[in-house]
Every structure is written in C-alpha cells, then in structure tokens.
C-alpha positions as CSV (number, residue, x, y, z in Angstrom):
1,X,0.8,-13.3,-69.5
2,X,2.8,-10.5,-68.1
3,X,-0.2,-8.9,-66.3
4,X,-0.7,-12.4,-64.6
5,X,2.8,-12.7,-63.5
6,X,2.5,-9.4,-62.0
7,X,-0.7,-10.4,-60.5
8,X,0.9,-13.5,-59.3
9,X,3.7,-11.8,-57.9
10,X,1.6,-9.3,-56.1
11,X,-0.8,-11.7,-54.7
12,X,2.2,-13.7,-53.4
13,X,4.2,-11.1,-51.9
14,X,0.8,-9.7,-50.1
15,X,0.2,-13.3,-48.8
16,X,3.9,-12.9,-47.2
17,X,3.3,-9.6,-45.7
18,X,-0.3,-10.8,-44.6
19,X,1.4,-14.1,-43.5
20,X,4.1,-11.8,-41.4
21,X,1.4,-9.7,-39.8
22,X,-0.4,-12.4,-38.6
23,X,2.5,-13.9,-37.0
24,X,3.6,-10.5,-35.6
25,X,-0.1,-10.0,-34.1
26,X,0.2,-13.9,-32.3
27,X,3.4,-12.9,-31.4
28,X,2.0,-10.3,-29.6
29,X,-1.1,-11.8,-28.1
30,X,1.4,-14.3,-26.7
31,X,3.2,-12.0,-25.4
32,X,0.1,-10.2,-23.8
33,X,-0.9,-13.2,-22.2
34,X,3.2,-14.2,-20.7
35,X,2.7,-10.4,-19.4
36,X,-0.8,-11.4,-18.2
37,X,0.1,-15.0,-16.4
38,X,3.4,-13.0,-15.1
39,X,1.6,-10.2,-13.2
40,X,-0.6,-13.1,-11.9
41,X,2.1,-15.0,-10.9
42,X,3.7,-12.1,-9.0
43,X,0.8,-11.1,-7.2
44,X,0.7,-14.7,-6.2
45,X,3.8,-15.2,-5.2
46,X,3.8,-11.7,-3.5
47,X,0.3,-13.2,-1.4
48,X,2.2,-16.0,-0.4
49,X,5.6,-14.4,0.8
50,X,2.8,-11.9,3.0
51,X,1.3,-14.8,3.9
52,X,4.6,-16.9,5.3
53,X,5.7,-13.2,6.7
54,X,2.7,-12.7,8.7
55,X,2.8,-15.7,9.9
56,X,6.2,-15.7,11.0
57,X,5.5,-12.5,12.4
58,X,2.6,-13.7,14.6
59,X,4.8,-16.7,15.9
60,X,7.5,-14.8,16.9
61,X,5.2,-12.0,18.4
62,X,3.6,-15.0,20.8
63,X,7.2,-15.6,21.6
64,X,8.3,-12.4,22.3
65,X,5.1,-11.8,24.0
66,X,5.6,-15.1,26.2
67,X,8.9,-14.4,27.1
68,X,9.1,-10.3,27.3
69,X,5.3,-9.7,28.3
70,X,6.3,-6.3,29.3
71,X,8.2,-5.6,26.3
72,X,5.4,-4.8,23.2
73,X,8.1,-2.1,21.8
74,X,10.8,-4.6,21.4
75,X,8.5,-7.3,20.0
76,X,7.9,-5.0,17.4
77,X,11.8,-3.9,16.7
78,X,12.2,-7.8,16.3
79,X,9.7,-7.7,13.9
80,X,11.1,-4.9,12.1
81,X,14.4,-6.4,12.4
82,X,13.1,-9.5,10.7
83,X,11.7,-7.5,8.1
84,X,14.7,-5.5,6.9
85,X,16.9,-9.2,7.2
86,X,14.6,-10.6,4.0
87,X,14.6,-7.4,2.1
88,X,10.5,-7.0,2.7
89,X,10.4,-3.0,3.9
90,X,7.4,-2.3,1.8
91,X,5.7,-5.8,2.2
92,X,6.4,-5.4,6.3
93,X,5.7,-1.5,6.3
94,X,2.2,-2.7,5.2
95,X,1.8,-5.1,7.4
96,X,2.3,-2.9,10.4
97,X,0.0,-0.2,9.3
C-alpha cells in the first residue's frame, strides 16, 4: 500500500511539474508570437509613417518648387526642417539618400 502511495504521489507531483512545463512552454510560444505580430506591426507602422512622410515631402517640394523655382537648396532645408520637427532623422536621412 505504501509503495502505491509513493507511486501515486510521484505520478501526481510529475503530472504538476509536466502540467507547469507545458504552461511555461505556451507561455512562451505566446510570447514568441506577441514578439512576432509586434515586429510586424512596427515595420508596418514604420511603412506607413515613410509613406505619409514622403508624401508630405513631395507636396511640399512641388510647393517650394512652384513658388522658389530657383531655390532647390532651400526646398530641401524645408524638408530637413520638417524632418527634425517629427523626430524622423533616421527615417528622413533615408529618404534623402
């Protein structure tokens, strides 16, 4: 009877720590994957703030242009200027490369 309980015990307490395991390895899939989607998201975001940047950009370039056609180096100072206003030096410098 004793051996059983001791099996028993065992078998229970193994059950628990495979039980704990398998929540711990979840946990971390999930994680994994929030990690994943997040990156994704980011890169997305980050396509979409070029995006609304370069666009900005090339309006205000045509307006510069229109109304300074003689003045390319200050259209792109503006541009600069813009750039460093929204905090987007490395997202700008790329765009002017």
């Amino acid at each position: 009877m004793l051996k059983i309980n001791i099996f028993l015990s065992t078998l229970v307490k193994n059950h628990k720590y495979l039980q704990n395991e398998a929540v711990c390895l979840k946990s971390k899939v999930i994680l994994e994957r929030m990690r994943q989607f997040t990156l994704l998201r980011n890169h997305i975001n980050m396509l979409y703030v070029i995006n609304y940047l370069h666009t900005r950009m090339n309006i205000a370039k045509e307006f510069v242009k229109k109304t300074l056609p003689f003045q390319e180096d200050l259209s792109n100072l503006i541009f600069k200027c813009f750039c460093y206003s929204k905090h987007c030096t490395d997202i700008c410098s790329a765009l002017f490369q």
